[in-house]
C-alpha positions as CSV (number, residue, x, y, z in Angstrom):
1,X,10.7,17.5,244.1
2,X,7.4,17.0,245.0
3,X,4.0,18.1,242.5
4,X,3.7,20.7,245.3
5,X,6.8,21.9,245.0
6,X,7.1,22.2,240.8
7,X,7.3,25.8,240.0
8,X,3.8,27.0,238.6
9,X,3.5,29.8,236.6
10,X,2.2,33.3,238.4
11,X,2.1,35.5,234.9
12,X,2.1,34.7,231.2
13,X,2.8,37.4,228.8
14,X,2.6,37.6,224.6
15,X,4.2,40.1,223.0
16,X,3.2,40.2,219.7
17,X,5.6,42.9,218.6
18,X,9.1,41.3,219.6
19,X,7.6,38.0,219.2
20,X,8.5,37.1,223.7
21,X,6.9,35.1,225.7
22,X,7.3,36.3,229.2
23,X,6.7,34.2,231.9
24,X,7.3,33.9,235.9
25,X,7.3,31.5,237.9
26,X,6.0,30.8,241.5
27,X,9.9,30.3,242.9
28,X,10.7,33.7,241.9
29,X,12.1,32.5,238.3
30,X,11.5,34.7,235.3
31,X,12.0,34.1,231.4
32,X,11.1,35.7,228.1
33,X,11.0,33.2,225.7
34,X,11.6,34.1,222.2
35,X,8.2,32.6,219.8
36,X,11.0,31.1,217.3
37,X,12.4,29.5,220.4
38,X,9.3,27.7,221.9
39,X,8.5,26.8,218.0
40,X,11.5,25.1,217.1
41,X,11.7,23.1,220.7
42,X,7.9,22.0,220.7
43,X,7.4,19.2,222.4
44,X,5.1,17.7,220.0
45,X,5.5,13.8,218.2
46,X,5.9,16.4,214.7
47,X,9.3,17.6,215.7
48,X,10.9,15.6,219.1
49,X,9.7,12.5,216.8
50,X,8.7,9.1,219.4
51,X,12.2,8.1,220.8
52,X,16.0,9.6,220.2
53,X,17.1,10.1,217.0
54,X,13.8,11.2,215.7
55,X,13.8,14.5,215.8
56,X,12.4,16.5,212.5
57,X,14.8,20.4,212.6
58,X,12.6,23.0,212.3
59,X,13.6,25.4,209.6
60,X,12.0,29.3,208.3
61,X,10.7,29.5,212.1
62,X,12.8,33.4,212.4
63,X,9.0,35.2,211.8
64,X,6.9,33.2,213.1
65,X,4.2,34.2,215.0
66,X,1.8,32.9,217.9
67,X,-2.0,33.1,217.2
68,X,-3.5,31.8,220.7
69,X,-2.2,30.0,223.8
70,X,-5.0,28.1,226.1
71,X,-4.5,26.5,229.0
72,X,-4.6,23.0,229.3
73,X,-6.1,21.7,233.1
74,X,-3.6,22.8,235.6
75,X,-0.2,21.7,234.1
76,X,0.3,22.9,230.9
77,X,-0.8,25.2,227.9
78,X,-1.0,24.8,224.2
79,X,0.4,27.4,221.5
80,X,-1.2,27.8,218.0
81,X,1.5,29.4,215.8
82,X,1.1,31.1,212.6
83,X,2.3,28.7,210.9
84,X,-0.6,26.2,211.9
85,X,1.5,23.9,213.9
86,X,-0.5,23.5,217.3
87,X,0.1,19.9,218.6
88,X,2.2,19.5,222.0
89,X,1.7,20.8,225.5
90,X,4.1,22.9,227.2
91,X,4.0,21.8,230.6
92,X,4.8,24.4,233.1
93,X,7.6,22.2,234.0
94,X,8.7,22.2,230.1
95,X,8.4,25.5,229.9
96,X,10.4,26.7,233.3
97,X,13.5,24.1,231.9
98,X,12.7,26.2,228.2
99,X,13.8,28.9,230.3
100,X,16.8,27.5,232.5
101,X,18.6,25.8,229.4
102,X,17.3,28.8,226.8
103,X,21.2,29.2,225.7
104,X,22.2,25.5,225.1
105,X,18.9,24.7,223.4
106,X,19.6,27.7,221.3
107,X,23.1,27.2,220.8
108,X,22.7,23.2,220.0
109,X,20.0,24.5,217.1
110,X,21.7,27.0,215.9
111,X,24.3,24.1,215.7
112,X,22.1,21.4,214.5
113,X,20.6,24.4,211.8
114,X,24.5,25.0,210.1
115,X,25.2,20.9,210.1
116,X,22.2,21.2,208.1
117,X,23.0,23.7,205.4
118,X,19.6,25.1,206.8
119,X,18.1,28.6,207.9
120,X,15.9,30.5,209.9
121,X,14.7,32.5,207.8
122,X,11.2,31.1,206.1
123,X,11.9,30.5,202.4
124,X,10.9,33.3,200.4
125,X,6.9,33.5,198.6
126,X,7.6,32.9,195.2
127,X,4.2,32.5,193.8
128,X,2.1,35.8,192.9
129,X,-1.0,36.9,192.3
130,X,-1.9,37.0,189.0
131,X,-4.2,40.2,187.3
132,X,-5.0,38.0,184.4
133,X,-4.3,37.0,181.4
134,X,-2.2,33.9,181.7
135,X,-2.5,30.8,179.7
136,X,-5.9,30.2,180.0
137,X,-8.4,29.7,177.3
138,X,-6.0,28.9,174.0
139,X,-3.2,31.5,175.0
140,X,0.3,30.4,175.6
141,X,1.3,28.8,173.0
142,X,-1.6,28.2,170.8
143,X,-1.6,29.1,167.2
């Protein structure tokens, strides 16, 4: 296939509430693309690693949000999520095989996710605000 003949996108959608991407393509191909998806197959160094074997898993992506995608030249865009993570391009070719292979990339994380003992959901907040009066200045323990 020639560079003329790689499907380009014609229309990129966010939306925010169901957390989708929605994208066509120029050979009639369409995909929505959930944010967790895209997250958790970024095809930055920090999580497909340098060669095989590499890979980091990606757990606590469920909620996760994206904050801004740009364009990158002609070929590509790059995603700033909500959980900072913003390295990688998703090339428009990337991104149309995101959408051809969405349910074995899925299914082999989900897979690679219970191998792991891990989940999707992001670990709960356990530190809180505090109103005052912790152990600050002599209290806690001093007599």
């Amino acid at each position: 296939m020639t560079e003329a003949e790689k499907p380009v996108p014609t229309q990129i959608e966010l939306h925010q509430k169901s957390r989708v991407l929605e994208i066509a393509f120029s050979d009639g191909k369409h995909y929505r693309l959930p944010y967790e998806f895209l997250r958790v197959n970024s095809p930055s160094a920090e999580v497909k690693g340098h060669g095989p074997g590499q890979e980091t898993l990606q757990v606590g992506k469920m909620d996760v949000e994206i904050s801004s995608a740009e364009p990158v030249g002609t070929y590509a865009m790059q995603i700033t999520y909500s959980d900072g993570h913003d390295s990688g391009l998703y090339t428009w070719e990337y991104l149309h095989q995101m959408g051809e292979q969405q349910d074995t990339m899925w299914q082999d994380y989900l897979n690679k996710m219970e191998a792991a003992g891990a989940k999707r959901e992001p670990a709960p907040n356990i530190l809180k605000a505090s109103s005052g009066g912790g152990c600050g200045s002599g209290g806690c323990g001093s007599k």
